[in-house]
C-alpha beads as a LAMMPS data file, in Angstrom:
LAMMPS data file: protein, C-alpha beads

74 atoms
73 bonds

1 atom types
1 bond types

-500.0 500.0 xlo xhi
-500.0 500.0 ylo yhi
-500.0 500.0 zlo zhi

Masses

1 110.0

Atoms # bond

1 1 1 -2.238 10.137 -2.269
2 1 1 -4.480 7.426 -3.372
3 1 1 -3.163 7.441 -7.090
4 1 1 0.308 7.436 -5.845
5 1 1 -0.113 4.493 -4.154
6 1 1 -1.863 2.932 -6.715
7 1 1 0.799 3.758 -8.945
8 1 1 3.382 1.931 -6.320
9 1 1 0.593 -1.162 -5.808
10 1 1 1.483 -2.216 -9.637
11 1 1 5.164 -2.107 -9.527
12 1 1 4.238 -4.966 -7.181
13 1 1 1.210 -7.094 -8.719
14 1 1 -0.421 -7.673 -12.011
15 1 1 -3.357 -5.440 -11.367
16 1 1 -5.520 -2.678 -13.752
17 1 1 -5.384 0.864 -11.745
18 1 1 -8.693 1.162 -12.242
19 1 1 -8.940 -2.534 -10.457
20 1 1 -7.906 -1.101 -7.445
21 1 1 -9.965 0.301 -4.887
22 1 1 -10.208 2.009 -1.716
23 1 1 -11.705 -1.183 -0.680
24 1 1 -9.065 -3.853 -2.134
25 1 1 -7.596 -5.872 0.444
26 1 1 -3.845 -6.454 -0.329
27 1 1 -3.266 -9.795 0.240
28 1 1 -6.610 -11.257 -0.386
29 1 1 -7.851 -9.131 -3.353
30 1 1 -4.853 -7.568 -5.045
31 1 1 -2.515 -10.864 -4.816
32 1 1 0.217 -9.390 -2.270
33 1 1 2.481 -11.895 -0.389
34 1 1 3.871 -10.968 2.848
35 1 1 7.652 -10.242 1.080
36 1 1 5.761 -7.993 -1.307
37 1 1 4.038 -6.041 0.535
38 1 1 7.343 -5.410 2.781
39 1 1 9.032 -4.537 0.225
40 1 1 6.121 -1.914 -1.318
41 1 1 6.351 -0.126 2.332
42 1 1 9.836 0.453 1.819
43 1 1 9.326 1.817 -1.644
44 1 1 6.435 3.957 0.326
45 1 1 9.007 5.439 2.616
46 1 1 11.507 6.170 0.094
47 1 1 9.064 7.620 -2.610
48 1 1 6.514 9.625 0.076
49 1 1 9.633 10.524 3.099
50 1 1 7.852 8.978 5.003
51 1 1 8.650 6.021 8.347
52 1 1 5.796 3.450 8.711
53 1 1 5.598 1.620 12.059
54 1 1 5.713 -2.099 11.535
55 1 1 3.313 -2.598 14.366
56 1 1 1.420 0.005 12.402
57 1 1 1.975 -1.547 8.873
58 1 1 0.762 -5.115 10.535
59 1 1 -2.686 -3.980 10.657
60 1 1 -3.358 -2.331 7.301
61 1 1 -5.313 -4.687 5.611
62 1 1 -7.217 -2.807 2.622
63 1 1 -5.569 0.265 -0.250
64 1 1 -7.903 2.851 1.985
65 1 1 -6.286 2.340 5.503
66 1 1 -2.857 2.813 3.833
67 1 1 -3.895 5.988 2.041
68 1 1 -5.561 6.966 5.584
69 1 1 -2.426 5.923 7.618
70 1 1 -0.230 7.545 4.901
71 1 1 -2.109 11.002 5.040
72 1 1 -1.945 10.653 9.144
73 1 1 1.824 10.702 8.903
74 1 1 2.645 14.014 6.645

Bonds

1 1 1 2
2 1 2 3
3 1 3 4
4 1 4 5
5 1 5 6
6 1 6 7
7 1 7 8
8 1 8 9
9 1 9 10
10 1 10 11
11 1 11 12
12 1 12 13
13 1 13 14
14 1 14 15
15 1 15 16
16 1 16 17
17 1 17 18
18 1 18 19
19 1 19 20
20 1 20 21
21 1 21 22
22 1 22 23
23 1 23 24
24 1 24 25
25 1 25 26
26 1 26 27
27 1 27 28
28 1 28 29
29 1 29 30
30 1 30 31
31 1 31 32
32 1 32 33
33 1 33 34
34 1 34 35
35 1 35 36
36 1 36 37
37 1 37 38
38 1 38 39
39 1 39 40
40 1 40 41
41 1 41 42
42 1 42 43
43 1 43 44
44 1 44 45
45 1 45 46
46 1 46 47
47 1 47 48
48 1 48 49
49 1 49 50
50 1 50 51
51 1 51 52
52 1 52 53
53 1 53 54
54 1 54 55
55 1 55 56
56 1 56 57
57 1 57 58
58 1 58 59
59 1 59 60
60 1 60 61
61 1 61 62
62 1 62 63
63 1 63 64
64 1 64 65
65 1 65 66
66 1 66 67
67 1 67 68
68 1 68 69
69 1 69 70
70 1 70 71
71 1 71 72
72 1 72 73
73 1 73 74
């Protein structure tokens, strides 16, 4: 799950992989804005068949609580 998203993460920003962490924050460390990180969660639910809650999505913050949310939701 975690490389997956990773793989997503750098359609997105100009970021390594192996930049990104559990750890890395999206908007502070990886360079998200708020359009771009919209638009990644829809790419999410297309690619993984997935639905995120957007009261959900509001309070991921760092790669690891997506991959935990993410892995909550299959």
């Amino acid at each position: 799950m975690f490389e997956q998203l990773v793989d997503i993460i750098c359609n997105y920003v100009e970021i390594e992989q192996e930049d990104i962490k559990p750890e890395s924050r999206f908007m502070e460390d990886l360079g998200f804005t708020s359009f771009d990180f919209m638009s990644m969660l829809g790419e999410i639910e297309d690619e993984m068949d997935v639905e995120i809650e957007q009261d959900k999505a509001a309070d991921i913050r760092t790669v690891g609580e997506a991959v935990a949310y993410l892995e909550s939701l299959k």
